[in-house]
C-alpha positions as CSV (number, residue, x, y, z in Angstrom):
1,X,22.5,13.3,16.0
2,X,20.1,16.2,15.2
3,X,22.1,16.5,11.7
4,X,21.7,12.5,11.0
5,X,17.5,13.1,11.2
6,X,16.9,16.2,9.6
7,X,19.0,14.6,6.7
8,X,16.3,11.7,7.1
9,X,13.3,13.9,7.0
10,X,15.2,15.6,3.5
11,X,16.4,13.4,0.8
12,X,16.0,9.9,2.7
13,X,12.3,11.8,4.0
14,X,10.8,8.8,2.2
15,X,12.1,5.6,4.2
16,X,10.2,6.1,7.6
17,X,7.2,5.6,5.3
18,X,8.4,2.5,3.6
19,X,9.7,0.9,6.7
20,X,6.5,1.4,8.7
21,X,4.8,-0.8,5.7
22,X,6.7,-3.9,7.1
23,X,4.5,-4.3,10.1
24,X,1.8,-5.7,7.8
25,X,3.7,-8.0,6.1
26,X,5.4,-9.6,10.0
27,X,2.3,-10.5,10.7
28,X,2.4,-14.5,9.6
29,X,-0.4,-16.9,9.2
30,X,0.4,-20.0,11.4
31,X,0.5,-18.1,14.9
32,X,-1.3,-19.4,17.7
33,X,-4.2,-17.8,18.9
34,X,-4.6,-14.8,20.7
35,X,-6.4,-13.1,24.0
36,X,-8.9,-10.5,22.3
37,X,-6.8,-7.8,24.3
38,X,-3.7,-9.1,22.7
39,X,-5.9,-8.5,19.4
40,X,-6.9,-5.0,20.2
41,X,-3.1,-4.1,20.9
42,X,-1.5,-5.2,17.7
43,X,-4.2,-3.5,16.2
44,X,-3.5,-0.2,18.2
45,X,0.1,-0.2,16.8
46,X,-0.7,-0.8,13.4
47,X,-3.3,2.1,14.0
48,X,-1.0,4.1,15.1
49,X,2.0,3.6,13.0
50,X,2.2,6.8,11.0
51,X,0.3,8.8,13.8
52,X,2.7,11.5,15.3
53,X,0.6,13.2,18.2
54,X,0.6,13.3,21.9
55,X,-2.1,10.5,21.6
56,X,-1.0,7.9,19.4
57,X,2.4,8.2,21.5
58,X,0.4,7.2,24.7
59,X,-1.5,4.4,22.8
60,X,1.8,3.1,21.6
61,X,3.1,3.0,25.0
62,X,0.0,1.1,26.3
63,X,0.6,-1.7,24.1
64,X,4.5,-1.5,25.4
65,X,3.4,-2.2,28.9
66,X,0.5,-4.7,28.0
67,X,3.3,-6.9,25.8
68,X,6.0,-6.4,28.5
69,X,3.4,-7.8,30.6
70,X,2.5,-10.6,29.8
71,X,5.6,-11.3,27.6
72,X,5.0,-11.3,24.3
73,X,8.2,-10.5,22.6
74,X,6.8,-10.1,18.7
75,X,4.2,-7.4,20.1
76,X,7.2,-5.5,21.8
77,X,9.4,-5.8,18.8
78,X,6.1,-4.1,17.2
79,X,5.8,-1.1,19.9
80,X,9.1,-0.5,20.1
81,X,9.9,-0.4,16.5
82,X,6.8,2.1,15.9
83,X,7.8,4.2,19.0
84,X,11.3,4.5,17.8
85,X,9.6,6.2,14.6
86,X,7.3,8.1,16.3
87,X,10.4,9.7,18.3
88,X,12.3,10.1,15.0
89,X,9.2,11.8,13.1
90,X,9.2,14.0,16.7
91,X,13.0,14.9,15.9
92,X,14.0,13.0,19.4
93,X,17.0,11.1,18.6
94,X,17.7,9.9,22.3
95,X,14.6,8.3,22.8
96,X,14.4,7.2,19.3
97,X,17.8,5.0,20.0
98,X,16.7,3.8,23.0
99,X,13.8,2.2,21.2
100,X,15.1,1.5,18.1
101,X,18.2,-0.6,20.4
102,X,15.4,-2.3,22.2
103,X,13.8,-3.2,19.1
104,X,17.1,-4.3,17.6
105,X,17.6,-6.8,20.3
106,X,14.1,-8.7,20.5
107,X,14.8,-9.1,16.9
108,X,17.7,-10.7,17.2
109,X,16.5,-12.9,20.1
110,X,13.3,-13.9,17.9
111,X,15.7,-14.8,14.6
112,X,12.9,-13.2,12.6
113,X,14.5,-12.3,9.4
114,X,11.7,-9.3,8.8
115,X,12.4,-8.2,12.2
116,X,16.1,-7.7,11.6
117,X,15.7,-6.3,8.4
118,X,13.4,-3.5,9.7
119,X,15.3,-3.0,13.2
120,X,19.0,-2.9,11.0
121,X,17.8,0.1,8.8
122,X,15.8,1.7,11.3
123,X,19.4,2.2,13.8
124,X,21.1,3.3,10.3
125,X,19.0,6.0,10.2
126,X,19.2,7.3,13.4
127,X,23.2,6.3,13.6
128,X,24.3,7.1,10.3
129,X,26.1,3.6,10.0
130,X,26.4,1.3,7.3
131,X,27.0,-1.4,8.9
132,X,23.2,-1.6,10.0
133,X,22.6,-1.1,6.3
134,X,25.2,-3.9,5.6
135,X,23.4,-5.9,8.2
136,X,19.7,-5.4,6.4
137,X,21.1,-6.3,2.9
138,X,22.0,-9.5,4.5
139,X,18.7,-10.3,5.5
140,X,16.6,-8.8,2.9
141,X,13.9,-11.0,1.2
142,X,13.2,-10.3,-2.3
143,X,14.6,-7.4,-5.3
144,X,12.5,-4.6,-3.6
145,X,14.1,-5.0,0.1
146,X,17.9,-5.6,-1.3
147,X,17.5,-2.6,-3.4
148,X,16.5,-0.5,-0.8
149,X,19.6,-1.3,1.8
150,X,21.8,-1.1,-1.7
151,X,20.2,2.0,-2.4
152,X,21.0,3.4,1.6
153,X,24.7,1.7,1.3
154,X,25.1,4.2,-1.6
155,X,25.7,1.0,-4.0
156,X,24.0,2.7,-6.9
157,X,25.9,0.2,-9.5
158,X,24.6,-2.9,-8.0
159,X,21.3,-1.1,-7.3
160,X,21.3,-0.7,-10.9
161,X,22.1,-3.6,-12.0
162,X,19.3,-5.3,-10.4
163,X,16.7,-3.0,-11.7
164,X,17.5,-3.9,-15.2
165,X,17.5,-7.7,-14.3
166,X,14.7,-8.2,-12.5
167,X,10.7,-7.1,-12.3
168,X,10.1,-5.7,-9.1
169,X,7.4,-5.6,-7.4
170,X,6.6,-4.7,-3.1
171,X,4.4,-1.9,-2.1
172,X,3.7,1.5,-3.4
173,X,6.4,3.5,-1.1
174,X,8.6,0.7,-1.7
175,X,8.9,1.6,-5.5
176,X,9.1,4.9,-5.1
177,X,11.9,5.4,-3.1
178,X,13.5,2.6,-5.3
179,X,12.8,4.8,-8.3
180,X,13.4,8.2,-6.5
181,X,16.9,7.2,-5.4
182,X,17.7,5.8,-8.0
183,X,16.5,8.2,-10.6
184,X,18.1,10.8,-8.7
185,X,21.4,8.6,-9.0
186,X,21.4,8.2,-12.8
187,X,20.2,11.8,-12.9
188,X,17.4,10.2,-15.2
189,X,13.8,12.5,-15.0
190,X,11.7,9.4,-16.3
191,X,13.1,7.2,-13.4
192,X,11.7,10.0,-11.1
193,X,8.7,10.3,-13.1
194,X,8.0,6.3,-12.4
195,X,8.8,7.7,-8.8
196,X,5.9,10.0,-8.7
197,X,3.6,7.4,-10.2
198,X,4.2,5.0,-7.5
199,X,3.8,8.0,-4.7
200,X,0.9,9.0,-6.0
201,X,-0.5,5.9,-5.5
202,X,0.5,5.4,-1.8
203,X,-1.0,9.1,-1.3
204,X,2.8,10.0,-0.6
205,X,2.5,13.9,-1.3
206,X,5.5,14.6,-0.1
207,X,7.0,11.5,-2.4
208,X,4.9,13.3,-5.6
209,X,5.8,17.0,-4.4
210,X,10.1,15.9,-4.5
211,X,10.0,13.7,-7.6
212,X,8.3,16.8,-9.6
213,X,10.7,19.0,-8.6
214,X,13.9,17.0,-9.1
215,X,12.5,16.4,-12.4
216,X,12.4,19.8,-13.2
217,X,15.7,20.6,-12.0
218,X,17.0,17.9,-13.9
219,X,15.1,18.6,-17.2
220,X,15.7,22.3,-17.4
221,X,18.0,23.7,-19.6
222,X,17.3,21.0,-22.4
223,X,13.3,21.0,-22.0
224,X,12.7,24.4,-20.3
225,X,8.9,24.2,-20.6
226,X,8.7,20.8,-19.3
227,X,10.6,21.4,-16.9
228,X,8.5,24.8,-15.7
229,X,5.0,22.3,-15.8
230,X,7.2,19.6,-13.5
231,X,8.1,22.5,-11.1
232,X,4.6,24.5,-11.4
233,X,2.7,20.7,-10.7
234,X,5.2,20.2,-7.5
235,X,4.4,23.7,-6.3
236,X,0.9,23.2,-6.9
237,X,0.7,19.8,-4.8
238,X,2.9,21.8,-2.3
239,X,0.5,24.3,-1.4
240,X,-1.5,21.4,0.5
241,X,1.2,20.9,2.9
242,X,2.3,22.5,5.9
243,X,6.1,23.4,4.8
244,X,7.0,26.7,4.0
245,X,10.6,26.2,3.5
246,X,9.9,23.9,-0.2
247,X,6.4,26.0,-1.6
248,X,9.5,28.9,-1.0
249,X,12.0,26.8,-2.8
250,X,10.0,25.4,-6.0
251,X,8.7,29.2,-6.0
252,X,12.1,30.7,-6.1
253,X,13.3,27.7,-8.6
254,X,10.5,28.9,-10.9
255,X,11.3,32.2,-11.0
256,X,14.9,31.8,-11.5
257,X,14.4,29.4,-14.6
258,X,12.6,31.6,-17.7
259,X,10.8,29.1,-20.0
């Protein structure tokens, strides 16, 4: 299991981030009023949904208990699904399951289409099975949410496909994994370059820091100097982050590769 989210943090590092954005868009228009409370807890998880420390964990439990409570089965789709990230950006698999099940089921109980999508690719991740991938494709809404469980079934050909047929158009992290994947795919550094564009403008670093560098390493022998300013850019936005292991590896890329 360990293996399954350390591959997620790597080359799928960029789908916790995309998913996450799907709690905005569950939130529909024609719901009856709330309790003020009820209010301030959706708001907590949406606070709280890329937040990975000791207190965002207990806030996110709060609104658990306060939806189990007094039954509200949307708001503990909501805390369950952002707990079950907050365990996998904590690297805790078994507790990540256990919500990421939970979450799974209210879904299915509520026949929210949204929910299901999230909930399906949420237990691939953490379960390495493409059936849950299988299971979002059938319930994605629009090109950017099909390419993304085509992109995770490894159906680069149909993925493809629909790139070139359609505009497409979802939020910032969306594209860029779209692009990354894909680019990485075809092997294409202007598809990653698009990539980078897009993660640049959801303030994605790490999204901007891997498209550079792929680009590089997929540029150089034919455009060696290019390829150097891709890879000395990456480095440079690398230096901001708290990971050793890449600032080594673009480092060591660019001094193995002369321009």
């Amino acid at each position: 299991m360990r293996e399954n989210i350390n591959s997620l943090r790597g080359a799928c590092h960029l789908v916790i981030a995309t998913i996450v954005c799907l709690l905005a868009a569950c939130v529909t228009t024609d719901e009856p009023a709330r309790s003020d409370l009820a209010d301030d807890m959706y708001a907590t998880i949406k606070e709280n949904s890329s937040r990975y420390n000791a207190s965002s964990h207990g806030r996110l439990h709060a609104a658990l208990a306060y939806f189990e409570k007094v039954d509200d089965l949307e708001g503990q789709w909501q805390a369950n699904y952002t707990l079950a990230n907050w365990y996998m950006g904590q690297q805790r698999p078994t507790e990540a399951q256990s919500s990421a099940k939970a979450a799974m089921s209210l879904a299915t109980r509520l026949q929210r289409a949204d929910y299901i999508y999230a909930s399906a690719i949420q237990n691939g991740q953490l379960n390495a099975n493409p059936g849950h991938y299988a299971a979002a494709l059938n319930h994605a809404s629009g090109p950017a949410q099909t390419l993304i469980a085509q992109i995770l079934l490894q159906d680069f050909s149909a993925a493809n496909s629909l790139l070139m047929a359609q505009k497409v158009t979802g939020s910032a992290n969306d594209l860029g994994f779209i692009y990354y994947h894909v680019g990485k795919h075809n092997k294409d550094p202007d598809q990653l370059m698009v990539a980078r564009e897009h993660y640049q403008r959801a303030d994605n670093v790490y999204g901007v820091i891997d498209s550079l560098f792929l680009a590089a390493q997929l540029t150089y022998p034919e455009r060696p100097q290019q390829a150097i300013d891709y890879a000395q850019r990456a480095l440079r936005a690398a230096a901001h982050i708290d990971n050793q292991r890449r600032k080594a590896s673009i480092s060591q890329w660019i001094a193995d590769h002369p321009s």
